[in-house]
N, CA, C and O atoms as a GROMACS GRO file, in nm:
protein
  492
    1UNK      N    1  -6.308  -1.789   2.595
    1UNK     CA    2  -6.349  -1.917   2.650
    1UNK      C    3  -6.277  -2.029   2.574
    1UNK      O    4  -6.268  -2.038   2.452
    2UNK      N    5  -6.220  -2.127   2.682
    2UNK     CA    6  -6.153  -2.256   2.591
    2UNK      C    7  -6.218  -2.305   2.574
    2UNK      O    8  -6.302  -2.323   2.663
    3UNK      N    9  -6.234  -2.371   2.441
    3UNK     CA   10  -6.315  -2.499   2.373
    3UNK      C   11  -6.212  -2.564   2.292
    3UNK      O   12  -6.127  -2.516   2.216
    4UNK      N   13  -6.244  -2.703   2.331
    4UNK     CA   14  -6.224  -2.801   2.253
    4UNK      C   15  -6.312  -2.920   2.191
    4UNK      O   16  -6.344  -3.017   2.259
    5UNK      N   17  -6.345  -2.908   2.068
    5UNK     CA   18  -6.456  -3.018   2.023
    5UNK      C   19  -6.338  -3.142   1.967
    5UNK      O   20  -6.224  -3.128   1.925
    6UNK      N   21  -6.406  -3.240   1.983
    6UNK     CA   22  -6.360  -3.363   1.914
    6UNK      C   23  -6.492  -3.417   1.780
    6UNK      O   24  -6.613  -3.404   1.799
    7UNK      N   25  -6.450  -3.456   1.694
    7UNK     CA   26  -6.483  -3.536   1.591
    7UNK      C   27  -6.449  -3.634   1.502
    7UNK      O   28  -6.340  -3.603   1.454
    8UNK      N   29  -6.474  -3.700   1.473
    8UNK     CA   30  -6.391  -3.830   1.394
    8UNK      C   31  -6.445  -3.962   1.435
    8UNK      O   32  -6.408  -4.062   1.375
    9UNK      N   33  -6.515  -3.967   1.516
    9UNK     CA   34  -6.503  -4.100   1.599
    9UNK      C   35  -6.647  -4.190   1.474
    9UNK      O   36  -6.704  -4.156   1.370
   10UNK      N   37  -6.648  -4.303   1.558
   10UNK     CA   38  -6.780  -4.406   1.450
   10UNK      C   39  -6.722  -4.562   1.465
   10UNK      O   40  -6.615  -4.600   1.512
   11UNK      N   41  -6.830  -4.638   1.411
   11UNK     CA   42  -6.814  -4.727   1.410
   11UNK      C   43  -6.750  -4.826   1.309
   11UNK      O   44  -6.772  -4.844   1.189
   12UNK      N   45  -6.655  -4.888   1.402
   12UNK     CA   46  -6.562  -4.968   1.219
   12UNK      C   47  -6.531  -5.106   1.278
   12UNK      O   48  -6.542  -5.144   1.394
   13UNK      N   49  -6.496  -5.162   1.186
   13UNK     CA   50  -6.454  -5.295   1.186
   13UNK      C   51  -6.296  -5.323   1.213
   13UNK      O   52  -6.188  -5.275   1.179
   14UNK      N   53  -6.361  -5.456   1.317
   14UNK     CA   54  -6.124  -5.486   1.376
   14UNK      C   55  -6.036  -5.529   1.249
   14UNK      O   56  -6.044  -5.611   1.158
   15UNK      N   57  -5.934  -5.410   1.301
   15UNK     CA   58  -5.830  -5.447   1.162
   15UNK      C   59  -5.877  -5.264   1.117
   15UNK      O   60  -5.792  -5.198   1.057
   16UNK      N   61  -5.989  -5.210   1.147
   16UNK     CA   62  -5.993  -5.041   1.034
   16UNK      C   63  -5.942  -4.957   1.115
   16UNK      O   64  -5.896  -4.977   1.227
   17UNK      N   65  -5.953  -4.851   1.049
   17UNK     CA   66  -5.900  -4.694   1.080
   17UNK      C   67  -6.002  -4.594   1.109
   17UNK      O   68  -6.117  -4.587   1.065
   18UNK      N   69  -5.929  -4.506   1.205
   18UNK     CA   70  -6.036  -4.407   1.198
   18UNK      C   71  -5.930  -4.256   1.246
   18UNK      O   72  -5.824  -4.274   1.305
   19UNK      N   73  -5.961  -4.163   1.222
   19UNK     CA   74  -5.899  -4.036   1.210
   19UNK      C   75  -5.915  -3.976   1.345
   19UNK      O   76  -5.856  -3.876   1.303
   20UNK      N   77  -5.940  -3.945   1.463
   20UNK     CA   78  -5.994  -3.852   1.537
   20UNK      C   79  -5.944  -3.710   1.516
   20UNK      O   80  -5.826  -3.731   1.490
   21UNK      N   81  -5.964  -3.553   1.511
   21UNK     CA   82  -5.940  -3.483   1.526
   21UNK      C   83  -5.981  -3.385   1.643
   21UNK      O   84  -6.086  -3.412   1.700
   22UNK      N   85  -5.910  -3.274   1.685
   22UNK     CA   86  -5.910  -3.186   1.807
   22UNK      C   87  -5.975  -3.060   1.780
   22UNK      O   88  -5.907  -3.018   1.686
   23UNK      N   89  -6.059  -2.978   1.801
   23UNK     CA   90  -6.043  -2.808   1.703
   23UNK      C   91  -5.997  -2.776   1.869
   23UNK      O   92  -6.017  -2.835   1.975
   24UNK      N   93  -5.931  -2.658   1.834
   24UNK     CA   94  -5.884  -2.594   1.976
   24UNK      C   95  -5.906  -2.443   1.940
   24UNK      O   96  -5.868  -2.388   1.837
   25UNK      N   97  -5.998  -2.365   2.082
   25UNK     CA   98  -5.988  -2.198   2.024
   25UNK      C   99  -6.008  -2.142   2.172
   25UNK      O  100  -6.043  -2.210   2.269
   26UNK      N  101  -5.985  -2.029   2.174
   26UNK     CA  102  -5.996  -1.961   2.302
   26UNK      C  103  -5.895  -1.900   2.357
   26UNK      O  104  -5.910  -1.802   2.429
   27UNK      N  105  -5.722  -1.981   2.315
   27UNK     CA  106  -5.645  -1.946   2.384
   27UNK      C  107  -5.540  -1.954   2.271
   27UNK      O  108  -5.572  -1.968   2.153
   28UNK      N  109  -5.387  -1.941   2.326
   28UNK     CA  110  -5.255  -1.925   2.204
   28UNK      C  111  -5.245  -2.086   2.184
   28UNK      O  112  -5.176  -2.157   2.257
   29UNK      N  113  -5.331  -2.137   2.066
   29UNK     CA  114  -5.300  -2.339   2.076
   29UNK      C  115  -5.152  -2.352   2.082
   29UNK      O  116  -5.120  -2.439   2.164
   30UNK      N  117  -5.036  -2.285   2.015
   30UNK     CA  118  -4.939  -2.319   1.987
   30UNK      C  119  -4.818  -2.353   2.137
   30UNK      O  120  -4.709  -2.407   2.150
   31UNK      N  121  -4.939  -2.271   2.245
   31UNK     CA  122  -4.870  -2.313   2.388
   31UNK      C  123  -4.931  -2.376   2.447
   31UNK      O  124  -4.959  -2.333   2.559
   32UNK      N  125  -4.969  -2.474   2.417
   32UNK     CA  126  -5.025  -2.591   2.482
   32UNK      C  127  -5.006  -2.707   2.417
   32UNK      O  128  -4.996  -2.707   2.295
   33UNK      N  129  -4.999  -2.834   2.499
   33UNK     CA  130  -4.958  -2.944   2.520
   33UNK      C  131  -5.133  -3.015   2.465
   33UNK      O  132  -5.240  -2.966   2.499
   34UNK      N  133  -5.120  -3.105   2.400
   34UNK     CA  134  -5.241  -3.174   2.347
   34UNK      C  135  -5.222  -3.325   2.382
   34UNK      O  136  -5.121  -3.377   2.333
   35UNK      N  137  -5.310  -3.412   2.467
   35UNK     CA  138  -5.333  -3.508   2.514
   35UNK      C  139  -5.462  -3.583   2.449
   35UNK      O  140  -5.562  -3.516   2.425
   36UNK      N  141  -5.458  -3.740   2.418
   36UNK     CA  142  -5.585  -3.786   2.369
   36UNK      C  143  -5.571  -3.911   2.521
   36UNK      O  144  -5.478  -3.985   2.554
   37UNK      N  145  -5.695  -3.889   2.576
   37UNK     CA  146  -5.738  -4.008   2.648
   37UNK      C  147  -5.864  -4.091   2.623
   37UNK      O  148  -5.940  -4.043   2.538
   38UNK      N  149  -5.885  -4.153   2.654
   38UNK     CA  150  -5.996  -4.268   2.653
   38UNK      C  151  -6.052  -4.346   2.781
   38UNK      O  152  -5.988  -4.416   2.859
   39UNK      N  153  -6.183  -4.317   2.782
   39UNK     CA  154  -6.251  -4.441   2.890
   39UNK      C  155  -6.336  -4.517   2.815
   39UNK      O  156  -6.394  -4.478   2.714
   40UNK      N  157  -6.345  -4.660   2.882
   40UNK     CA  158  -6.411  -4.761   2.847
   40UNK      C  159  -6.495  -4.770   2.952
   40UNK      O  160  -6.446  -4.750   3.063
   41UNK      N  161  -6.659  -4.805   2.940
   41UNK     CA  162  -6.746  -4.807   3.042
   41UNK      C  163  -6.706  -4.927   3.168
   41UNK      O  164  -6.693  -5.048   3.148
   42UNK      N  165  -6.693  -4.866   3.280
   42UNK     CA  166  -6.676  -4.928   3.406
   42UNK      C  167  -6.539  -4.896   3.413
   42UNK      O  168  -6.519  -4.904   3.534
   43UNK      N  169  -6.409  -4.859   3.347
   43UNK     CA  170  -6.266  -4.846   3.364
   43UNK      C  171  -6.229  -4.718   3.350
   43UNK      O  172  -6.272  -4.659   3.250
   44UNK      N  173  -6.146  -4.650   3.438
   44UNK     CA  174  -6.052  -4.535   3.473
   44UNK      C  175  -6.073  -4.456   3.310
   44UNK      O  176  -6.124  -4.513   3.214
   45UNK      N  177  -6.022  -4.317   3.309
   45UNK     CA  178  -5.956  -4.249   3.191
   45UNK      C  179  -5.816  -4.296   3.187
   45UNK      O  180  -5.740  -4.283   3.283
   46UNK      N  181  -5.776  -4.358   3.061
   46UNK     CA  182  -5.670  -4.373   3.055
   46UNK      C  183  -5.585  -4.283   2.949
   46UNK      O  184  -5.658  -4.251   2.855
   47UNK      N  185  -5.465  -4.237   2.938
   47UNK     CA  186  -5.387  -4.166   2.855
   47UNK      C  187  -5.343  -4.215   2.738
   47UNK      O  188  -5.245  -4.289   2.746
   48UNK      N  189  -5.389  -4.195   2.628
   48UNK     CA  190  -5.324  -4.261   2.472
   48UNK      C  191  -5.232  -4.229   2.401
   48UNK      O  192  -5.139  -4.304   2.371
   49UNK      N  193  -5.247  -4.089   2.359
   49UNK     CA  194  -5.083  -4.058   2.336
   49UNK      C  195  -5.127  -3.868   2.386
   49UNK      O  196  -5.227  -3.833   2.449
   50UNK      N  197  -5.041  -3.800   2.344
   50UNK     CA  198  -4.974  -3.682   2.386
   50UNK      C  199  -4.880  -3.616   2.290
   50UNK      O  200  -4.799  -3.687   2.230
   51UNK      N  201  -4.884  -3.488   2.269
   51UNK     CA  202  -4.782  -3.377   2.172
   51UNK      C  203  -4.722  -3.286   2.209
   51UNK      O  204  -4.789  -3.186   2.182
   52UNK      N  205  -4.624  -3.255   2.262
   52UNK     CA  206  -4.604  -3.102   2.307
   52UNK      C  207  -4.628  -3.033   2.225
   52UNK      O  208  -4.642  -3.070   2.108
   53UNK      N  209  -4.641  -2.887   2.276
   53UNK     CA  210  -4.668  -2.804   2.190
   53UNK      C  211  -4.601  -2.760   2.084
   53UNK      O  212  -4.651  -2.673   2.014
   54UNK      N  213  -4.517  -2.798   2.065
   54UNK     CA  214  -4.418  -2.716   1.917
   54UNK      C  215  -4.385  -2.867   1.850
   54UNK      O  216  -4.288  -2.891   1.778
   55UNK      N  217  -4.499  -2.973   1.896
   55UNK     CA  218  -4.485  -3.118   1.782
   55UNK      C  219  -4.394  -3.166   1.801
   55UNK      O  220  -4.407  -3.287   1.782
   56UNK      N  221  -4.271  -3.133   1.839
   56UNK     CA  222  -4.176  -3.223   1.795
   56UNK      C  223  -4.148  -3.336   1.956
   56UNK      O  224  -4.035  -3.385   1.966
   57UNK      N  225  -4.216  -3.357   2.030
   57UNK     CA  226  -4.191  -3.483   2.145
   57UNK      C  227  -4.315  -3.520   2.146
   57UNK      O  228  -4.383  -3.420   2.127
   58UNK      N  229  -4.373  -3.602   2.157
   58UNK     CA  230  -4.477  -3.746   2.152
   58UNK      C  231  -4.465  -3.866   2.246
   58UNK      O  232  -4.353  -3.917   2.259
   59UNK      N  233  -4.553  -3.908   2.303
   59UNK     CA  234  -4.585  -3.930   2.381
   59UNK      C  235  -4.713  -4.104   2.345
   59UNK      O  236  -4.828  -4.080   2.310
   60UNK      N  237  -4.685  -4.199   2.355
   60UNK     CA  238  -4.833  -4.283   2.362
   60UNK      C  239  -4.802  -4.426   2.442
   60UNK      O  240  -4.691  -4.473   2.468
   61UNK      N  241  -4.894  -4.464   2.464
   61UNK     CA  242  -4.917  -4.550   2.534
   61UNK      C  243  -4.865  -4.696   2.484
   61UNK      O  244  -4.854  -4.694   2.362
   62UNK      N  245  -4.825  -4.836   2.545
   62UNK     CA  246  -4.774  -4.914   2.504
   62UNK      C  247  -4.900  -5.014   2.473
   62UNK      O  248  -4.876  -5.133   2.454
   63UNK      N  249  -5.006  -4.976   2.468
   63UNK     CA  250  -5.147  -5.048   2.353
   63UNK      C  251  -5.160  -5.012   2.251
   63UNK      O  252  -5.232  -5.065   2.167
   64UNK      N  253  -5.078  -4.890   2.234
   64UNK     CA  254  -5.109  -4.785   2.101
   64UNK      C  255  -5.008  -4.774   1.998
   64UNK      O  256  -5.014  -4.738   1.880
   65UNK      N  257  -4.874  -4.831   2.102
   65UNK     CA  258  -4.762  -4.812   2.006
   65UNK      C  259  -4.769  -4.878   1.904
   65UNK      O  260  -4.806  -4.996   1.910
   66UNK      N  261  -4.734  -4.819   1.785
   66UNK     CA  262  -4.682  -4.837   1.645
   66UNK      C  263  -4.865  -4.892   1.544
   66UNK      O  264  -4.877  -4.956   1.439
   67UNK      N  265  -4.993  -4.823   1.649
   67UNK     CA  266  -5.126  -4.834   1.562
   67UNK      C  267  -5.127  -4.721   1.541
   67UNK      O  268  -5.153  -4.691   1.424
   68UNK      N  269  -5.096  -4.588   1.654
   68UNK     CA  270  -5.180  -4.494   1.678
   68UNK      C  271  -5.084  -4.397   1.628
   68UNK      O  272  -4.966  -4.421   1.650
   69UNK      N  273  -5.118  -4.284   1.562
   69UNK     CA  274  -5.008  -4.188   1.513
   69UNK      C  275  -5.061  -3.998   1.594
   69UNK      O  276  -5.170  -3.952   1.561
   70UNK      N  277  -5.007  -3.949   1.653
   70UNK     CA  278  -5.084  -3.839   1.681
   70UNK      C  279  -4.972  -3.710   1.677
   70UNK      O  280  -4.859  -3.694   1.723
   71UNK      N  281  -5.066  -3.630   1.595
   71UNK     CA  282  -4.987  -3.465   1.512
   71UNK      C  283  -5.102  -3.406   1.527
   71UNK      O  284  -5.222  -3.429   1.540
   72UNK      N  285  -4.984  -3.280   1.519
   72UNK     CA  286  -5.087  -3.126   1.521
   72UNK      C  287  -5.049  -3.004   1.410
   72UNK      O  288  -4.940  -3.004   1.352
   73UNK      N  289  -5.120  -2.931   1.392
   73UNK     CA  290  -5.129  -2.865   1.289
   73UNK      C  291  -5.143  -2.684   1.357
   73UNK      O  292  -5.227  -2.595   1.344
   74UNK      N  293  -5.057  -2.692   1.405
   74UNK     CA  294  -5.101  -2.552   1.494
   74UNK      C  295  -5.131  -2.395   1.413
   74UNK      O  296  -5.172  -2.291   1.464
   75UNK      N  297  -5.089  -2.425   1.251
   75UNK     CA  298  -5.212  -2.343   1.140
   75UNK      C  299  -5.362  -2.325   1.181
   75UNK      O  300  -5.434  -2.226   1.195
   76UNK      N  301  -5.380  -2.462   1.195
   76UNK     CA  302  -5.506  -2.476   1.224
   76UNK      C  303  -5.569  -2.520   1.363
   76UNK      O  304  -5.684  -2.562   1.360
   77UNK      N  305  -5.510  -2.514   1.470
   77UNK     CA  306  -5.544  -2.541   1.578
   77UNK      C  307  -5.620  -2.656   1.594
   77UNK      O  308  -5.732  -2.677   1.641
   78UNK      N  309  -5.542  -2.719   1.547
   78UNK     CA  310  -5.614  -2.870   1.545
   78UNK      C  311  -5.485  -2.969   1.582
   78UNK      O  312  -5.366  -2.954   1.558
   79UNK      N  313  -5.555  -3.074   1.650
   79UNK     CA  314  -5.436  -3.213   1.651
   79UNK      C  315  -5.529  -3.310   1.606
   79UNK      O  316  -5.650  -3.298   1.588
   80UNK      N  317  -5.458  -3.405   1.589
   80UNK     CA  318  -5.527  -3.566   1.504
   80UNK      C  319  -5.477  -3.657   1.586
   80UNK      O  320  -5.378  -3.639   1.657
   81UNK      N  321  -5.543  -3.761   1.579
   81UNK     CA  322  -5.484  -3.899   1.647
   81UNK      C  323  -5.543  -4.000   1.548
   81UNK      O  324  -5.651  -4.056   1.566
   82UNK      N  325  -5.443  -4.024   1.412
   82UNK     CA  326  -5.453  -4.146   1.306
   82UNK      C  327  -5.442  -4.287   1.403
   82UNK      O  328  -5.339  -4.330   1.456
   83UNK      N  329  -5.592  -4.350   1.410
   83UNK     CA  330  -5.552  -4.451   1.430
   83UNK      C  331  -5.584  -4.550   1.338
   83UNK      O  332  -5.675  -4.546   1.254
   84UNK      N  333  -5.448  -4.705   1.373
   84UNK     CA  334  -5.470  -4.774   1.271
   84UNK      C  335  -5.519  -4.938   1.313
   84UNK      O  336  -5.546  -4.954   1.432
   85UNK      N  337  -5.528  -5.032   1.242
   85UNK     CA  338  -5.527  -5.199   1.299
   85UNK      C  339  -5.609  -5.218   1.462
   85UNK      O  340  -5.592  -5.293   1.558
   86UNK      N  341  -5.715  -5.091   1.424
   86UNK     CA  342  -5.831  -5.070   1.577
   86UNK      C  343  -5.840  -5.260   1.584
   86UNK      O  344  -5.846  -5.354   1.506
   87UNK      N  345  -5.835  -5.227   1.778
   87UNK     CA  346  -5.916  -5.374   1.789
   87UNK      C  347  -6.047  -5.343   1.904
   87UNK      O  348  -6.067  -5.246   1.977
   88UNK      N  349  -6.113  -5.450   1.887
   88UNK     CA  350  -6.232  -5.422   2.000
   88UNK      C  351  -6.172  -5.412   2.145
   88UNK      O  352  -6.255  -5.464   2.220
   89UNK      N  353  -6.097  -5.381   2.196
   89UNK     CA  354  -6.022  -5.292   2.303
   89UNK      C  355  -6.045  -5.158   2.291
   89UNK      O  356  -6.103  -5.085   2.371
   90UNK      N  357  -5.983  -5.125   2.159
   90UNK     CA  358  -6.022  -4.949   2.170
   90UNK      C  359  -6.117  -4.938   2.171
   90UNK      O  360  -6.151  -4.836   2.112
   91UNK      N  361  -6.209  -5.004   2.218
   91UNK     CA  362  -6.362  -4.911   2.229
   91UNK      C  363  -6.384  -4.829   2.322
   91UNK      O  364  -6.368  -4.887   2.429
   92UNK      N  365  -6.413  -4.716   2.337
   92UNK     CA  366  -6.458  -4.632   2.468
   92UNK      C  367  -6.499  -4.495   2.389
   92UNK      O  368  -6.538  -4.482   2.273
   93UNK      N  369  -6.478  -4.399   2.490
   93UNK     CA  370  -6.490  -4.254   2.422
   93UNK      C  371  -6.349  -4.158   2.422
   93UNK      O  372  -6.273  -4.149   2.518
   94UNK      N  373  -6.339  -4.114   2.342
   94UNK     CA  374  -6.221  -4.054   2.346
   94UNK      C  375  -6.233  -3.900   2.342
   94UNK      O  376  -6.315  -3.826   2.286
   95UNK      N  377  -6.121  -3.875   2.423
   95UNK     CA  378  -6.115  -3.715   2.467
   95UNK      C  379  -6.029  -3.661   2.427
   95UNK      O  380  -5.940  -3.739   2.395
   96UNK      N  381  -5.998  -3.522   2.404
   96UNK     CA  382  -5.844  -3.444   2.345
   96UNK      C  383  -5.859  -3.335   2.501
   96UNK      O  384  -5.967  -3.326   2.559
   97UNK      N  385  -5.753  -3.273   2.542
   97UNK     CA  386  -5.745  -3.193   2.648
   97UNK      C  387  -5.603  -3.132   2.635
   97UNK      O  388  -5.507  -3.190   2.585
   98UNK      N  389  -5.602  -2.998   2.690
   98UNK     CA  390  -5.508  -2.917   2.671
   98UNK      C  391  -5.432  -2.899   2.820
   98UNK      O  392  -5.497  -2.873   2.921
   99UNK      N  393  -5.286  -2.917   2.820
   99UNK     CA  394  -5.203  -2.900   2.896
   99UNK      C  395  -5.080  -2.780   2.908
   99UNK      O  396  -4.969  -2.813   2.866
  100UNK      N  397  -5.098  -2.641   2.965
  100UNK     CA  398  -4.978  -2.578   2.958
  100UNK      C  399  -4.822  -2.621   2.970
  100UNK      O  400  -4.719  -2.565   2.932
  101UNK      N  401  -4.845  -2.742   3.036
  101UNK     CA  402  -4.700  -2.836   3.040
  101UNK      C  403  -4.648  -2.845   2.910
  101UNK      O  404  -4.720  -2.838   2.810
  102UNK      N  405  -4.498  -2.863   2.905
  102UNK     CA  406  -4.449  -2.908   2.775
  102UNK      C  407  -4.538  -2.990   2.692
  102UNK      O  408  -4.585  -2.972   2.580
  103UNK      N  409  -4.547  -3.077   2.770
  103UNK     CA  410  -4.604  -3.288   2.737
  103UNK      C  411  -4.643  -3.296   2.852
  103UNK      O  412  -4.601  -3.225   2.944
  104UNK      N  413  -4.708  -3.365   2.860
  104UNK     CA  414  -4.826  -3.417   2.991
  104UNK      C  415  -4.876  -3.576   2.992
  104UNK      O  416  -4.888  -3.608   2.874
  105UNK      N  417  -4.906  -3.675   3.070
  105UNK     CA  418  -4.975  -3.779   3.036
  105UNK      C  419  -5.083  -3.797   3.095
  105UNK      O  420  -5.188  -3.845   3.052
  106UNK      N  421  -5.048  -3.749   3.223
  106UNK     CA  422  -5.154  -3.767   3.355
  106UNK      C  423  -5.268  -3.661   3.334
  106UNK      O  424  -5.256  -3.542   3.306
  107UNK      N  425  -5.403  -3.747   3.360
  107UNK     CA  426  -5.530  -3.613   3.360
  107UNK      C  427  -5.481  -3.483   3.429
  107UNK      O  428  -5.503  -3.372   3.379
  108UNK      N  429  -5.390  -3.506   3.588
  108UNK     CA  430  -5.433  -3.393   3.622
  108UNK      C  431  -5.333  -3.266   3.580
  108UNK      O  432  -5.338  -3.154   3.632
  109UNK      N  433  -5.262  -3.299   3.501
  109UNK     CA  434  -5.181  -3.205   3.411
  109UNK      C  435  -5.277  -3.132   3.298
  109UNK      O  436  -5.249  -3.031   3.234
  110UNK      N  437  -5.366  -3.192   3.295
  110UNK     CA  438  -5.498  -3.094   3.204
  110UNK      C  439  -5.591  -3.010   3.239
  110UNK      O  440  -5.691  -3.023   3.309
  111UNK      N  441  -5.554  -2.938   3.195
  111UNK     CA  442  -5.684  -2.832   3.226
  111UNK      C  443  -5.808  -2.792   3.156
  111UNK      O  444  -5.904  -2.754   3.223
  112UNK      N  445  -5.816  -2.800   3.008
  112UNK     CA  446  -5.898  -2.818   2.955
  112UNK      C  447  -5.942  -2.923   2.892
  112UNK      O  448  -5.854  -2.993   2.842
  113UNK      N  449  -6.065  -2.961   2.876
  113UNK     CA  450  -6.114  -3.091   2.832
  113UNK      C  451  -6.224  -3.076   2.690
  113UNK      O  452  -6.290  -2.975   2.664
  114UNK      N  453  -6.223  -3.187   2.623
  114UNK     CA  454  -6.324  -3.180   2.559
  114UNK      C  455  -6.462  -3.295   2.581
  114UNK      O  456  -6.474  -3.388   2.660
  115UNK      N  457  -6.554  -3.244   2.476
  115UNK     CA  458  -6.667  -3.380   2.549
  115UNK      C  459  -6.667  -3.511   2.536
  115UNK      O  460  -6.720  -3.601   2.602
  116UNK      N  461  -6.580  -3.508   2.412
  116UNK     CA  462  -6.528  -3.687   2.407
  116UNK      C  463  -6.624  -3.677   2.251
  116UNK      O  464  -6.701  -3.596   2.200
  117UNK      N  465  -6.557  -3.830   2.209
  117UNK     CA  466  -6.659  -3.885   2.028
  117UNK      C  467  -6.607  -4.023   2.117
  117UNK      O  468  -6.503  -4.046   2.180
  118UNK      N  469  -6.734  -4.105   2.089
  118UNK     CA  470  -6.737  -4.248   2.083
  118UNK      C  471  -6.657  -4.312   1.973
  118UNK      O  472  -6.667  -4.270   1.858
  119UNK      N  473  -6.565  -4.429   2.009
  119UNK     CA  474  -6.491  -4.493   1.903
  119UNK      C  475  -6.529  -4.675   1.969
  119UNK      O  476  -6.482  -4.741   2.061
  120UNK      N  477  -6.626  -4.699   1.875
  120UNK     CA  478  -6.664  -4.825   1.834
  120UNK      C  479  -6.610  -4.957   1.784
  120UNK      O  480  -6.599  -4.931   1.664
  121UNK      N  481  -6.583  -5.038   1.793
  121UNK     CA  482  -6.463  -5.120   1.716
  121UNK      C  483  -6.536  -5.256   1.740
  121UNK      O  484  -6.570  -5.298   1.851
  122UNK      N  485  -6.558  -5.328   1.605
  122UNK     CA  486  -6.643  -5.425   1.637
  122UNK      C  487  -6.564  -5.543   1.608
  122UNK      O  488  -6.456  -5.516   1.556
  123UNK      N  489  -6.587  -5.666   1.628
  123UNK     CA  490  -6.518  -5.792   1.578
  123UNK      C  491  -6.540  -5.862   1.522
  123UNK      O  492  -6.458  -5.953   1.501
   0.00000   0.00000   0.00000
């Protein structure tokens, strides 16, 4: 069975950081594509950044560029999404989801999902 949990998320202040991480198990992580998205209540899932699977192409969004840093650790079947200089924009919930595609951006390139961690960002 695929699972993916997310953890990391909480509440911080604009201008802080916060870590999110991915655990991934069930399947070979090292062939799959890792995606972080986000919804904000009342607005679409949107796509934040993205990893192919062997790390080396990346993928993020132009709200995220040069805050948000996202790697994987396929030792540990885990990916991260370092984010930095949060503003009360990033608030929503954030998701990690697995894509057999190289790189992926679009939801429906995912197939597995996780339940999301709330990321808070106050002003």
């Amino acid at each position: 069975q695929v699972r993916l949990v997310e953890s990391g998320g909480g509440l911080v202040q604009a201008g802080g950081s916060l870590r999110l991480s991915c655990a991934f198990s069930g399947l070979t992580f090292s062939g799959y594509a890792i995606g972080w998205f986000r919804q904000a209540p009342g607005k679409e899932r949107e796509s934040v950044a993205a990893i192919s699977y062997s790390g080396s192409s990346t993928y993020y969004a132009d709200s995220v560029k040069g805050r948000f840093t996202i790697s994987r650790d396929n030792a540990k079947n885990t990916v991260y999404l370092q984010m930095n200089s949060l503003k009360p924009e990033d608030t929503a919930v954030y998701y990690c989801a697995a894509s057999p595609d190289r790189i992926a951006v679009t939801t429906t390139r995912y197939n597995y999902w996780g339940q999301g961690t709330q990321v808070t960002v106050s002003s």
